[in-house]
MARVEX-720408 format. One line per field, with one value per residue (C-alpha): residue number from 1; y, z, x. Coordinates in steps of 0.05 Angstrom, whole numbers, plus 32768, in hexadecimal, padded with zeros to 4 digits. Layout:
residues N
bator: (NUM|...)
yy: (Y|...)
zz: (Z|...)
xx: (X|...)
END
This chain:
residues 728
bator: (1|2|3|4|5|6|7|8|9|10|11|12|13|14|15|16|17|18|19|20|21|22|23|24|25|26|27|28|29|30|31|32|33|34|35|36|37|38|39|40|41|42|43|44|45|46|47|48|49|50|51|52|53|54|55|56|57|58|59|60|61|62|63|64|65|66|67|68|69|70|71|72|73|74|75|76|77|78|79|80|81|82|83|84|85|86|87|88|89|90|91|92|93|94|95|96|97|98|99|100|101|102|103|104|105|106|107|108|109|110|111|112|113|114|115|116|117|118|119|120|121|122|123|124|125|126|127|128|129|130|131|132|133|134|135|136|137|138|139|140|141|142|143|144|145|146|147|148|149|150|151|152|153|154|155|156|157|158|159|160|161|162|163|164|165|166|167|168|169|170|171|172|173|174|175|176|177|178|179|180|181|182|183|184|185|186|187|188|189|190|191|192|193|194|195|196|197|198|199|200|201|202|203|204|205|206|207|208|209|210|211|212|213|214|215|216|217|218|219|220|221|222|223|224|225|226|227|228|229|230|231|232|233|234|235|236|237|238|239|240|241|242|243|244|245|246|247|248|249|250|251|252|253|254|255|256|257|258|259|260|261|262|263|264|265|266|267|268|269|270|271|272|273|274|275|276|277|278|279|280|281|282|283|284|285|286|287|288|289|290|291|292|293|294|295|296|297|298|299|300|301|302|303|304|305|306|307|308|309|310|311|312|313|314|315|316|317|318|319|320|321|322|323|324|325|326|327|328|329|330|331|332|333|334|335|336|337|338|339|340|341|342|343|344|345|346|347|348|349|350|351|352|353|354|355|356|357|358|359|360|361|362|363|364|365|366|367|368|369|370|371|372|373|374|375|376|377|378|379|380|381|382|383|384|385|386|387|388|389|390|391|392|393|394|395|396|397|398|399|400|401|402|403|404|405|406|407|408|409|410|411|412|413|414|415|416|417|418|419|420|421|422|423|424|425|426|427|428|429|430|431|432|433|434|435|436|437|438|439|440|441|442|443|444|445|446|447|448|449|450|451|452|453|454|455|456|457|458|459|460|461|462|463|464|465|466|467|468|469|470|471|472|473|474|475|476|477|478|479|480|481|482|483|484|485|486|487|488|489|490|491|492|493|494|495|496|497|498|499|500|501|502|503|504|505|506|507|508|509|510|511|512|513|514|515|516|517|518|519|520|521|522|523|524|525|526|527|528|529|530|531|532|533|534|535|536|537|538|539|540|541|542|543|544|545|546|547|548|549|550|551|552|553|554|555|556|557|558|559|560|561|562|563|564|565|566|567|568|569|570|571|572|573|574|575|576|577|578|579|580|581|582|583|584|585|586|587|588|589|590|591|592|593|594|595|596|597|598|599|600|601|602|603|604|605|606|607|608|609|610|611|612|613|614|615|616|617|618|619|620|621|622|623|624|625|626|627|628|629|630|631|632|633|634|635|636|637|638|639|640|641|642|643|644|645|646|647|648|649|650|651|652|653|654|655|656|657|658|659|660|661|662|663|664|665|666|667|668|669|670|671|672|673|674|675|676|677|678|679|680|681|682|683|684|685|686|687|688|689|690|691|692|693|694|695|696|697|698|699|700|701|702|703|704|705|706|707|708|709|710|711|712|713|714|715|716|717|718|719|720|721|722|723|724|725|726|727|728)
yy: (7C00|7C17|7C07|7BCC|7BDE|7BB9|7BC3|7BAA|7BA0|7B79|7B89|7BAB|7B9B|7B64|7B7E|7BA1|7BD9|7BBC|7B8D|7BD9|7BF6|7BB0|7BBA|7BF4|7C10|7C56|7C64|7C7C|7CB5|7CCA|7CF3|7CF5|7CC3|7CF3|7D1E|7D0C|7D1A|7CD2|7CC3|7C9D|7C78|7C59|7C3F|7C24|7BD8|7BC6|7B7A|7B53|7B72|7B9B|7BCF|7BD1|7C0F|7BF7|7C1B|7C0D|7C0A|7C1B|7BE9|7BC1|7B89|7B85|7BA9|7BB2|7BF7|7C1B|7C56|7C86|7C54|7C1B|7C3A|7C56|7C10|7BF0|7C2A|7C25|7BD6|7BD9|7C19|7C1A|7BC3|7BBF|7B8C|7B63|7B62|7B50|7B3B|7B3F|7B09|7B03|7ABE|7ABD|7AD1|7AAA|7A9D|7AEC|7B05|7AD6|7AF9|7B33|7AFD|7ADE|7B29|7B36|7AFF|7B05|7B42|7B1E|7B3C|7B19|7B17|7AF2|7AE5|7AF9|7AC7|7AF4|7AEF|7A9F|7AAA|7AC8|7A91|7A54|7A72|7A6E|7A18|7A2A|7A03|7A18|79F4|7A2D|79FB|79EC|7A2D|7A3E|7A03|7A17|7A64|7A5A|7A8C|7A8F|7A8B|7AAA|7AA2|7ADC|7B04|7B48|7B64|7B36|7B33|7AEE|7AD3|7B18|7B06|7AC9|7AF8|7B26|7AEF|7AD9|7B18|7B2B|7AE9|7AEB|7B2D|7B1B|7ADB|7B0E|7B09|7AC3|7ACD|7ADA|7AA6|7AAC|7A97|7A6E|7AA3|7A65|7A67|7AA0|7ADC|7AB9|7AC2|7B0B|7B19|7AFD|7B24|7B68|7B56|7B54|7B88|7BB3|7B9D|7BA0|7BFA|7C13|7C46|7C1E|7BDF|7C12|7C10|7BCF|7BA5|7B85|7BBF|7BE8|7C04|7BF2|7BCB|7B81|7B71|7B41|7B68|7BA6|7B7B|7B67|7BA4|7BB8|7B8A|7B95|7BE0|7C05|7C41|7C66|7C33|7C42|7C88|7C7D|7C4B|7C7B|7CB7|7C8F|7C67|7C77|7C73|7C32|7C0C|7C2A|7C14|7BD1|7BC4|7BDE|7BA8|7B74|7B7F|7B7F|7B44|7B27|7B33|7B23|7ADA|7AD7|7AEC|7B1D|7B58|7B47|7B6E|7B33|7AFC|7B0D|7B13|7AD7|7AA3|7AC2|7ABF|7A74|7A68|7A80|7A65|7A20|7A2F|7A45|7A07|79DB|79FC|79FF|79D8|79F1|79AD|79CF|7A15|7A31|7A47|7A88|7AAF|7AD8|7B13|7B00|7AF4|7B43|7B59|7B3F|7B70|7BB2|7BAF|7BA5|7BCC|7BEB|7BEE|7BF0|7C3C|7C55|7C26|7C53|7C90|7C7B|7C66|7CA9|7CD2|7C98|7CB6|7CF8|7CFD|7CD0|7D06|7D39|7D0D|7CF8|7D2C|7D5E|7D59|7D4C|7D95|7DB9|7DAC|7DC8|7DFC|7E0F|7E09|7E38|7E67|7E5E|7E71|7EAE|7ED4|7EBA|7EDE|7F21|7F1D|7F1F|7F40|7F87|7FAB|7FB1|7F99|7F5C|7F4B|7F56|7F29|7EE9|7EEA|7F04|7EE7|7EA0|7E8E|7E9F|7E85|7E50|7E2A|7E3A|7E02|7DD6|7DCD|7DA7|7D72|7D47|7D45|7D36|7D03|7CDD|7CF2|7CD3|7C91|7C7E|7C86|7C5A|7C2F|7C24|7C28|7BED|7BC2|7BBF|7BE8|7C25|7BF6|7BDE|7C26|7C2F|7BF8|7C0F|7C5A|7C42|7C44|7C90|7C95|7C89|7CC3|7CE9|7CBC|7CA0|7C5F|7C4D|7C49|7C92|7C9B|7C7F|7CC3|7CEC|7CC9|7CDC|7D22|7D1F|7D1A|7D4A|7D59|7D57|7D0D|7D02|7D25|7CFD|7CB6|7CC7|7CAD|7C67|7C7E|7C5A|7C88|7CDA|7CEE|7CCD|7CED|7D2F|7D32|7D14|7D46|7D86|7D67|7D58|7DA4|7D9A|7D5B|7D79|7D6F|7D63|7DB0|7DC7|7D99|7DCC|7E05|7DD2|7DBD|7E07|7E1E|7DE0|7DE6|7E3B|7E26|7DE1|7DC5|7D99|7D7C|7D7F|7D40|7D47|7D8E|7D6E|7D2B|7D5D|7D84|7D4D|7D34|7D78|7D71|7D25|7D45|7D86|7D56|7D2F|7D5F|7D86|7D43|7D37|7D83|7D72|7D26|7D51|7D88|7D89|7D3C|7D1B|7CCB|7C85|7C71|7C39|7BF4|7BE8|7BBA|7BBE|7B8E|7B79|7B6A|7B36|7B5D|7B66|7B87|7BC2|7BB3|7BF4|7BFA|7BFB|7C3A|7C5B|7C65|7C7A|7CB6|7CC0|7CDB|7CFF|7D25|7D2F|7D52|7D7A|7D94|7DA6|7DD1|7DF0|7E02|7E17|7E33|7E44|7E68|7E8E|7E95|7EB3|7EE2|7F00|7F01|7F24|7F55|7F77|7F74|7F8F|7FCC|8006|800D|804F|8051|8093|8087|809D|80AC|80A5|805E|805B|8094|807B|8039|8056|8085|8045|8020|804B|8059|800E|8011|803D|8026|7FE6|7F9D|7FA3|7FE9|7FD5|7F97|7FB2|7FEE|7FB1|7F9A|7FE1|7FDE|7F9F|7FBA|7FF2|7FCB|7F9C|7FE2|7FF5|7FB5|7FB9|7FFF|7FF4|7FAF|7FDE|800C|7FE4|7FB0|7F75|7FA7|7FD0|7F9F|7F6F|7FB3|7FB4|7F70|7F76|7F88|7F40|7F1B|7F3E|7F0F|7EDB|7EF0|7F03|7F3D|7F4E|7F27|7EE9|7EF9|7F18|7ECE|7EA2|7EBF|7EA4|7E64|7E63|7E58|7E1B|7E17|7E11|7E55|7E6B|7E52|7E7B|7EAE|7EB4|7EA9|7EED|7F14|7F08|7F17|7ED1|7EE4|7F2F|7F56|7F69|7F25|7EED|7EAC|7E7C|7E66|7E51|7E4B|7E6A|7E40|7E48|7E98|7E96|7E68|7EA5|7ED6|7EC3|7EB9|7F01|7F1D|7F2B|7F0A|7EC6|7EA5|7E53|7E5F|7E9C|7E5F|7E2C|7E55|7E5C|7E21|7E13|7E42|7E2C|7DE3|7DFC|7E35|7E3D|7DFD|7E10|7E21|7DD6|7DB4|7DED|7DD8|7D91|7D9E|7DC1|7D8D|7D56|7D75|7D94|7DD8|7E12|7E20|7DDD|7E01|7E3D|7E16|7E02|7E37|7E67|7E2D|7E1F|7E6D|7E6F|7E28|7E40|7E83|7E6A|7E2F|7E5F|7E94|7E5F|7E44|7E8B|7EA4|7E66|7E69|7EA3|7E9A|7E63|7E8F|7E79|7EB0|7EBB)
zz: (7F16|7F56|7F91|7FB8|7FF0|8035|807B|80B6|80F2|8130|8178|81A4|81B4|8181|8163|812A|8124|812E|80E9|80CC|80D9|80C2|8085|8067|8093|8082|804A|8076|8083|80B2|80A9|80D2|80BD|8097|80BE|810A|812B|812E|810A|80CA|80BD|8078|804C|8012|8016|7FCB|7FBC|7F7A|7F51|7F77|7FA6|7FEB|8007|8055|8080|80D1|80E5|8132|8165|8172|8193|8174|8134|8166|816B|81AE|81A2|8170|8163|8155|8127|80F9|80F8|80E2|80B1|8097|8088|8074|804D|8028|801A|8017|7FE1|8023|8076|8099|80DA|810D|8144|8185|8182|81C8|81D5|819D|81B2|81C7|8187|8164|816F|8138|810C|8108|80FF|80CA|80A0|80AB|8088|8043|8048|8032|806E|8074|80BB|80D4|8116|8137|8170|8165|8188|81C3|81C9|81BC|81F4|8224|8208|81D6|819E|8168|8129|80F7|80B3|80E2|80F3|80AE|80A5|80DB|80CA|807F|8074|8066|80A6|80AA|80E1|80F2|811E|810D|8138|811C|80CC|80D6|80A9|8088|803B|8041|805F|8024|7FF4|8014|801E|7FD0|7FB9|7FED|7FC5|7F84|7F8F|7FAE|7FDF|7FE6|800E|805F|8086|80B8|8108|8121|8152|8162|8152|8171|8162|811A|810E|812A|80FC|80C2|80D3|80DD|8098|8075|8093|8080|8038|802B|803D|7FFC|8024|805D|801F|7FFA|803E|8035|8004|7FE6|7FC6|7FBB|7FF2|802B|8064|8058|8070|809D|80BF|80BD|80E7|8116|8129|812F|8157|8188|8195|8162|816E|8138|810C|811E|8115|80CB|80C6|80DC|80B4|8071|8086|809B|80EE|80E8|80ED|8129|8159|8133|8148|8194|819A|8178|81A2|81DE|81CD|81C8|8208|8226|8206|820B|8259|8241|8217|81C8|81CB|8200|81E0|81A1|81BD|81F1|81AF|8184|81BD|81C6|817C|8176|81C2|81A0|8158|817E|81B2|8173|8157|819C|81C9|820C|822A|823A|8243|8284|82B8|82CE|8292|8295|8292|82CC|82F5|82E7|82F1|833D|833E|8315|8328|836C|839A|83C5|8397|8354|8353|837C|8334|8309|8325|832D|82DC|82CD|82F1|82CE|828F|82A0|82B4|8277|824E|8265|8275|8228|8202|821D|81E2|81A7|81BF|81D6|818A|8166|8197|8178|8138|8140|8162|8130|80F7|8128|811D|80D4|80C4|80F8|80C7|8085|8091|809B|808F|80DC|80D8|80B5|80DB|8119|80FA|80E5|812A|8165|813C|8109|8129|8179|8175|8145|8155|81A0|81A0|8171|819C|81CB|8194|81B5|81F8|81CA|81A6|81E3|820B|81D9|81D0|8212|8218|81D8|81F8|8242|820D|81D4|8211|8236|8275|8265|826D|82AE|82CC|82BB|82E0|8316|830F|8315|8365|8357|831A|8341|8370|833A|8326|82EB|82DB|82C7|8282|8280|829F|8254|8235|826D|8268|821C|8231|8247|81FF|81DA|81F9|81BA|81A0|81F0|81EC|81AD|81D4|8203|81CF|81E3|8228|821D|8249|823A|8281|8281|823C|8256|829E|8273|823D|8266|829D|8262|825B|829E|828A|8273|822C|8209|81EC|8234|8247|821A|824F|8284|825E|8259|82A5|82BC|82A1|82B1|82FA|830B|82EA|8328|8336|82F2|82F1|8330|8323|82E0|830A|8338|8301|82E2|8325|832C|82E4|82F9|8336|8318|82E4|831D|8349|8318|8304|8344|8346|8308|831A|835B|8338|82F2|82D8|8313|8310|8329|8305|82C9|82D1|82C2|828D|8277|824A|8264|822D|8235|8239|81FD|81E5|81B8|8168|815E|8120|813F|8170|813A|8119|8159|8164|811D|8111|8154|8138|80F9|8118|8145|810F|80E8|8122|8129|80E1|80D7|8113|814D|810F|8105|8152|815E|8124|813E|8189|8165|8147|8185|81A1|816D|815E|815B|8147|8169|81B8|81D8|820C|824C|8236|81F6|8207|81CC|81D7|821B|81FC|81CD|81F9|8226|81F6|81D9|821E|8224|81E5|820E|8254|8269|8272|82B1|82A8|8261|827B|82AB|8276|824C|8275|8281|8239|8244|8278|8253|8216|8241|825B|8215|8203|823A|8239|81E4|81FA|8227|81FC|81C7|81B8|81E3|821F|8220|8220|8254|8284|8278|82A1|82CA|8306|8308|82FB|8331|8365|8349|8349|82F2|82D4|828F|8268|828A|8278|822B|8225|8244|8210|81CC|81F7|81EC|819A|81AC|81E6|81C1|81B5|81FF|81F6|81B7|81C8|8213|81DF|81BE|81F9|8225|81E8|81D3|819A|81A6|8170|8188|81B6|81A4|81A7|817E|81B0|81DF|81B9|81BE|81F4|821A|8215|8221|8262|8273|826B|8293|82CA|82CB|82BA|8307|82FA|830D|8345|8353|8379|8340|8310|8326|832B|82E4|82CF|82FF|82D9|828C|82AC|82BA|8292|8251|8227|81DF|819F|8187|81C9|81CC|8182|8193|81D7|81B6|8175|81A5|81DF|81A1|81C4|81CE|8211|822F|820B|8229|8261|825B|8250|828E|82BC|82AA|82B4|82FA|830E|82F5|830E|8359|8356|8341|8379|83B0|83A0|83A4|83DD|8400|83E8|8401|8445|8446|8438|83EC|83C7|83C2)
xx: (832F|830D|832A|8302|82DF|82EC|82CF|82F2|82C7|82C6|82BC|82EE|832D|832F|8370|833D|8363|83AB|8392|8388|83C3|83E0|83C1|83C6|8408|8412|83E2|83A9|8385|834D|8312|82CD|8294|8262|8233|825A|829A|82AF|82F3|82F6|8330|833A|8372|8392|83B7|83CD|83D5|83E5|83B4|8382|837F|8355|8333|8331|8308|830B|82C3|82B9|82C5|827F|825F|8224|8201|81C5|81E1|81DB|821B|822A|8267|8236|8204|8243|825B|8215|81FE|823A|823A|81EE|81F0|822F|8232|827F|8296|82A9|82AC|82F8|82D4|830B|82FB|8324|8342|833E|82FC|82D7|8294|8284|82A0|827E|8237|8247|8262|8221|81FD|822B|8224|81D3|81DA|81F1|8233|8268|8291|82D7|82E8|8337|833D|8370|83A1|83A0|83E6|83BE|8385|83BF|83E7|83A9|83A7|8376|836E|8339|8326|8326|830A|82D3|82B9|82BE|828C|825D|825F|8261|8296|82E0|8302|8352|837F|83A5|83DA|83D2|8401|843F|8422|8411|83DB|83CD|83DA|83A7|8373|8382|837B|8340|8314|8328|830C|82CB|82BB|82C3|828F|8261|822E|8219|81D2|81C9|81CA|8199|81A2|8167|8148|8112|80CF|80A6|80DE|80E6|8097|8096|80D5|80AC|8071|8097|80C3|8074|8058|80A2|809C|8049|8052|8070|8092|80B0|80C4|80EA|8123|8127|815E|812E|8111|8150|815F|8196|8175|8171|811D|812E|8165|8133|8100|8134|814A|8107|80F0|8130|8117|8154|8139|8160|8144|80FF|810D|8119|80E0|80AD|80C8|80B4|807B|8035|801D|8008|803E|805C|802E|802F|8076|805F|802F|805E|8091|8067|8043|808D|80A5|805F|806C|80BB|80BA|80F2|8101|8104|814C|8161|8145|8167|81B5|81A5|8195|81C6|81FB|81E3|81ED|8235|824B|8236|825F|8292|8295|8297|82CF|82F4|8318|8327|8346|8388|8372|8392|836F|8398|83C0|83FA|83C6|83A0|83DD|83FA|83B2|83B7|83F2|83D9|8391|839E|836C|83A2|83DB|83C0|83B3|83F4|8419|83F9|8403|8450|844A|8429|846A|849B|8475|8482|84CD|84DF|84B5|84DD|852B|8523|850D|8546|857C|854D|8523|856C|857D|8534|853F|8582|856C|8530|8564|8598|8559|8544|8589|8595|8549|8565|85AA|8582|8540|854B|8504|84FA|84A8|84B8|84F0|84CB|8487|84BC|84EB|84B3|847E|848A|84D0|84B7|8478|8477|84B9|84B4|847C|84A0|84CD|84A4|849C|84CD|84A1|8460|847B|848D|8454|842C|845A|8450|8412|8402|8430|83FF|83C0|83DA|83F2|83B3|83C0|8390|8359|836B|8377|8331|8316|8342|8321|82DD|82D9|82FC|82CA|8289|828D|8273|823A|8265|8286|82CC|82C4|82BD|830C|831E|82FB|8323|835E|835B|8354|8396|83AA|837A|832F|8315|8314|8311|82BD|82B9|82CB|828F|8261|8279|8252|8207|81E2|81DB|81EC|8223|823B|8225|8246|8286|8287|8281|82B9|82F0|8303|8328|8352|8396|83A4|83E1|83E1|83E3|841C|8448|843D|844E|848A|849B|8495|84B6|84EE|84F2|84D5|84E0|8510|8524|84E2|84BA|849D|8479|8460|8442|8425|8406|83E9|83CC|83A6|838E|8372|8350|833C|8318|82F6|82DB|82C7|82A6|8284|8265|8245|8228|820F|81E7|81D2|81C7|81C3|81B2|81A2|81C5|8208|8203|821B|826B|827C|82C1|82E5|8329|835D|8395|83D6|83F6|843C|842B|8449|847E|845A|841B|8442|8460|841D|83F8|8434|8441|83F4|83F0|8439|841C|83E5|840B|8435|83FC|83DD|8419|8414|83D3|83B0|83EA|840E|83D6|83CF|8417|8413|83D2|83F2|842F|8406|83E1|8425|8446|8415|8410|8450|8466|8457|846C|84A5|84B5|8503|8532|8540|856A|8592|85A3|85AF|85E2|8607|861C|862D|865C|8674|8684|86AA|86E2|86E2|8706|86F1|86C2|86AD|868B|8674|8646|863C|861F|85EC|85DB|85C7|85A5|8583|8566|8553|852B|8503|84FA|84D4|84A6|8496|848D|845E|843E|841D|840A|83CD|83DF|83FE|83B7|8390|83B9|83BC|8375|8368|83A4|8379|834F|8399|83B8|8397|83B8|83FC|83F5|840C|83F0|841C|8403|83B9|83CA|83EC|83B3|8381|8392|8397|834D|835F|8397|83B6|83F8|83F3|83FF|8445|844A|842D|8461|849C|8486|846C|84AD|84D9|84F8|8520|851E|854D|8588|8594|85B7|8589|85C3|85E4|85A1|8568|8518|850F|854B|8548|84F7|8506|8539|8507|84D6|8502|851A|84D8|84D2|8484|848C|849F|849B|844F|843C|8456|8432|83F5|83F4|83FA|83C6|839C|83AE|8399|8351|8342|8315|831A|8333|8308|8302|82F2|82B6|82A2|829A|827E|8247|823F|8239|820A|81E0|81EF|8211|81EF|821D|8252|8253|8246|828B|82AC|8293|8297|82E4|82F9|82D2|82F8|833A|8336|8322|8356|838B|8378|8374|83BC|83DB|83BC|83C8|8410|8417|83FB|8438|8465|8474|8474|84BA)
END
C-alpha cells in the first residue's frame, strides 16, 4: 500500500515545522522542490495501519503567492491534491492564521486543522472553543503542542480519517456581492475557451475555476502567465478591464478587497470561538523584549551573546577535538608503519590522513557552533536581532529582514542566497545576493579555528568577534555601493513578525545539528577528499626535484655521529638532523607543482606579508573552503614521514608548523584570515548566485569584486600594522 500523502502548511512561525520534526523524527530527508533551489523536506510517520509521506510546505500567509516560497506552497497544494492538509494555526494568533485556513478549505482540500501552542495562547488567558470552530470552519479541528507531543496521535487519527472520507466540496467565503459577480464572470469566461477550461478542475486539470478567477482577479501574475500561454489574446485584456472596472467600483485594489473581507470573515470565526476576558495585557515576552530590544542596549547584548558563542565554541570543544586529533595521529603512524611503497604512503599520510582528518577535527567546534545557534533561532531571539539590525540594515537601502539571509551566511552562504527569495522586491534580492559572499560561513570558521589556536590562543574569541564584524561590515558596505550605483531606489516597508519566546525542544536541536553534521561529514567525504588529494598531487609531483646538496647524506652522517657522542652532544646533533630534514621538504615543495606555481604569484602576495604557501593554500579554497585547512595540513608537512605525530596529533603538529615556518607572525596572521574572510566565494555559492540572478555576469560579478575587497582589506591591515610597529 502506498504511503498516504500529507501536506503540512501554515504560516510562519506557527510551530509548522516543529509538528514535522514531531512527526516523522528521524526518518527525513531533504531534496530541492523540482525545477528550484528551495529545500524539500519530506518524511515517513508510521501509525496503526498506515504510513504517512509528510511533506513541510514553505512557511505562508496567504496562497495569494507573492515569493518563490509561496508559489511552491500553492502549486504544490493545487497541483499535486494531497489526500489531506495539517493546517498548523498559531493558537495564539487565531484570527491572522485563520485567513489561509479559509483559502485552503476553498480549494476543496480536505484540510484538518492542528490548533497549536494552546499552552502558549492559555498562558496569555486565552480561552478558545475548539468544537466551535470546527462548527464554523466545517473542518476537524485538533488541539496540539507540538513541541511537548501533546495532542499529536488525535491529529494523526484525525487527518487519516479526513482522507479516507475525501474531499467534501469548497466552502466558499462570502467576498459580497460585486467581487462574487466578477468571480462568476471570470470562472465563465475561464471555462467557455477550450484552452484556458482545460487548467481548470473541472475539466481535468489542477486549478479549481473559482480559485483560478480569484487569483486572477487579484493580479497572480504567474498565474496569468500560464493563462495566457494556453489561451487566445482575448481574454487578457478581459481580465484588465475587469479588474479595473473593480477597483474603479470598490475604491480599492481587487488584491485588497479580497484579504480585507476574508480577514473580516476569519477575525469574526475566530472572535466566536475566542474569549479574551482574561487575556493579559503585557506577556512574559513583551516584558524581556523591553530588555533585548532595547535601543541602546539591545545591540551591545548581542554582540556580548555572539562572543559568549564564540569562547564556549572554542572552551568546549577542546578535549572532544584533542582526542580525534590523536586518533588521526595515532592512524598517521600506524599507515607510515605498514605502508612501505613510498608514493602510497606519501598519498594516505600527506594526502587522506593530513587533509581529510585535519578538518574533522574541527567537528567538535561545528557541532556546537551550530547548537547554539539553533538554540538563539528555535527560542525566538534571531528575530529580534533583526528588528534590532534594521536601523544598521537601512544604510544600505535594505530592511531588517534581509540581516536573517546574512545572518544565515554565517552558517553556509548557500541556503543563506536561497532565503533571499523571502525578499518581495528584486532589488532587494539582488543587492542581498551579491553582499552574502562576505558573511563568514561556517567552512571558514575552520581556518579561524586553526590560526587561533597557532596565533591567539589567549584571545581567540575576540579575534573571531572581530572577524565576524568585519564580515557584517564588508556586506554592508558593499551594500550601500551597490544601493547608489547599480540598483538604486527607496528601501521597502518592514514587516516583521515577532514570536513569543519559546524554549527550543532538544529534539527539535538535535535534528537542526544532527543534519548540519551529517552534511559536513559528507563534504568532507566527497568533495574536500577530492580537494586534498588534488592539493597533494601538485605538491607531491614531479617526483624527483634536483637539489642544491645530498641532504640525505648529511642527514645520515649526523646521525650516526649522534649515535657515538654523549647525551648533549647528540641532542643538539638531533635537531641538526631535524633541521636539515625540514630544508629538504621545502626545497622538494619547491620545485614541484604547487611550489612553481605558488613562486609564480609570490610577487602580488608579498604585499601582504604571504609567501607562496599562503597563496598555493587559498586557491582550492575557491572549491570549499574546508579545503584551505587541508590543503595547510599538507603544504606545512602535518604528518611528514619520519616525525612522530602520536603523541600530538595533525592539529597539534600543523599548529607547530606554522609557528616555526618563520611566515607568520600575529599581524601576517591576522591578515590572512582577513583575506580567507573576503576572498572568492566557493564553487556552490557561485552556482546559486548565478541560478538565482539568471546569470553568470552577477556571478562573475561576485567573484572579481570579492578578490579586489579582500586583497585591499588585507593590504591596508599590514601596512597599517606595520606603520605601528606590529610586525614582529
Amino acid at each position: 500500500m502506498h504511503p498516504l500523502s500529507i501536506a503540512i502548511a501554515g504560516n510562519p512561525n506557527s510551530g509548522k515545522t516543529t509538528l514535522f520534526n514531531a512527526l516523522t523524527g528521524s526518518h527525513q530527508k531533504v531534496a530541492n522542490w523540482a525545477g528550484v533551489t528551495v529545500e524539500r523536506k519530506s518524511g515517513l510517520h508510521r501509525c496503526a495501519d498506515r504510513t504517512l509521506e509528510v511533506v513541510d510546505l514553505p512557511g505562508t500567509y496567504s496562497l495569494m503567492a507573492r515569493s518563490p516560497e509561496e508559489v511552491i506552497a500553492r502549486d504544490f497544494l493545487v497541483q499535486q491534491r494531497p489526500a489531506a492538509v495539517i493546517d498548523v494555526v498559531d493558537a495564539a494568533n487565531l484570527e491572522r492564521n485563520l485567513l489561509l485556513t479559509l483559502q485552503l478549505i476553498e480549494l476543496g482540500l480536505p484540510v484538518v486543522v492542528a490548533l497549536n501552542m494552546v499552552d502558549v495562547a492559555r498562558g496569555r488567558g486565552q480561552r478558545i472553543d475548539a468544537a466551535a470552530l470546527a462548527r464554523r470552519l466545517g473542518v476537524p479541528v485538533v488541539e496540539t503542542v507540538a513541541r511537548s507531543g501533546s495532542g499529536l496521535e488525535q491529529l494523526v487519527a484525525a487527518t487519516v480519517a479526513r482522507a479516507a472520507a475525501g474531499p467534501n466540496g469548497a466552502t466558499h467565503p462570502d467576498y459580497g456581492p460585486r467581487l462574487e459577480r466578477a468571480i462568476a464572470d471570470v470562472r465563465c469566461a475561464l471555462l467557455k475557451e477550450p484552452d484556458s477550461a482545460a487548467l481548470t478542475l473541472e475539466a481535468g486539470g489542477h486549478y479549481p475555476a473559482r480559485f483560478l478567477a480569484l487569483n486572477l482577479l487579484e493580479g497572480d501574475s504567474d498565474l496569468e502567465t500560464l493563462v495566457a500561454s494556453r489561451t487566445r489574446n482575448g481574454l487578457l485584456p478581459y481580465l484588465a478591464r475587469e479588474r479595473q472596472q473593480l477597483e474603479d467600483d470598490l475604491g480599492e485594489p481587487p488584491a485588497e478587497a479580497v484579504a480585507d473581507r476574508l480577514f473580516a470573515q476569519a477575525s469574526a470565526i475566530g472572535a466566536a470561538a475566542l474569549d479574551r476576558s482574561a487575556e493579559q495585557t503585557q506577556t512574559l515576552s513583551d516584558r524581556i523584549d523591553r530588555i533585548l530590544t532595547h535601543r541602546f542596549f539591545g545591540l551591545p547584548i548581542f554582540l556580548a551573546l555572539m562572543w559568549s558563542v564564540f569562547q564556549l565554541t572554542y572552551s568546549a570543544a577542546t578535549a572532544p577535538q584533542g582526542w580525534i586529533d590523536a586518533l588521526f595521529g595515532r592512524l598517521a603512524d600506524g599507515i607510515r608503519a605498514l605502508v612501505k611503497l613510498p608514493l602510497l604512503q606519501s598519498l594516505l599520510v600527506d594526502g587522506v590522513i593530513s587533509g581529510v582528518g585535519m578538518t574533522l577535527t574541527f567537528l567538535p567546534q561545528i557541532l556546537i557552533l551550530f547548537f547554539l545557534i539553533a538554540l538563539m533561532e528555535d527560542s525566538g531571539y534571531m528575530a529580534r536581532v533583526a528588528f534590532l539590525m534594521d536601523r544598521c540594515m537601512r544604510l544600505m537601502g535594505l530592511h531588517g529582514k534581509a540581516f536573517i539571509s546574512l545572518f544565515t551566511g554565517f552558517g553556509c552562504n548557500v541556503p543563506a542566497i536561497l532565503s533571499t527569495r523571502t525578499l518581495e522586491h528584486r532589488r532587494d534580492r539582488m543587492v542581498t545576493i551579491l553582499v552574502l559572499p562576505f558573511m563568514t560561513c561556517s567552512a571558514r570558521y575552520q581556518v579561524y579555528l586553526l590560526f587561533c589556536a597557532a596565533f591567539f590562543s589567549t584571545h581567540a574569541a575576540s579575534v573571531t568577534l572581530s572577524l565576524y564584524l568585519i564580515s557584517t561590515l564588508a556586506a554592508l558596505g558593499m551594500g550601500r555601493l551597490l544601493r547608489r550605483s547599480l540598483f538604486p531606489g527607496g528601501g521597502a516597508p518592514f514587516v516583521l513578525e515577532l514570536p513569543p519566546y519559546r524554549l527550543p525542544t532538544l529534539r527539535g536541536l538535535w535534528l537542526h545539528t544532527w543534519h548540519k553534521a551529517k552534511s559536513f561529514v559528507q563534504r568532507v567525504g566527497t568533495v574536500i577528499l577530492f580537494g586534498v588529494m588534488v592539493v597533494w598531487a601538485v605538491y607531491a609531483f614531479p617526483r624527483t626535484v634536483p637539489l642544491s646538496r645530498d641532504y640525505q647524506k648529511e642527514i645520515a652522517a649526523l646521525e650516526q655521529t649522534a649515535r657515538r657522542a654523549g647525551p648533549a652532544a647528540a641532542a643538539a646533533l638531533q635537531r641538526q638532523a631535524h633541521d636539515l630534514r625540514v630544508a629538504l621538504q621545502q626545497e622538494q615543495v619547491s620545485g614541484r607543482y604547487a611550489g612553481r606555481f605558488g613562486k609564480w604569484i609570490e610577487p602580488a602576495l608579498r604585499p601582504l606579508g604571504f609567501d607562496w604557501r599562503c597563496g598555493v593554500s587559498l586557491i582550492p579554497g575557491f572549491v570549499a573552503k574546508e579545503i584551505t585547512v587541508g590543503s595547510m595540513a599538507v603544504l606545512y608537512g602535518a604528518a611528514t614521514a619520519g616525525e612522530d605525530v602520536e603523541e600530538t596529533g595533525i592539529h597539534q603538529h600543523l599548529v607547530g608548523k606554522l609557528r616555526a615556518a618563520g611566515t607568520f607572525t600575529p599581524l601576517v596572521a591576522y591578515t590572512f584570515l582577513v583575506f580567507t574572510l573576503l576572498y572568492i566565494p566557493c564553487l556552490s555559492t557561485v552556482g546559486v548566485i548565478q541560478k538565482e540572478t539568471g546569470s553568470w555576469k552577477w556571478a562573475g560579478f561576485s567573484i572579481v569584486v570579492s578578490v579586489v575587497v579582500a586583497y585591499a582589506a588585507a593590504f591596508a591591515i599590514y601596512r597599517t600594522g606595520l606603520m605601528l610597529g606590529l610586525g614582529s
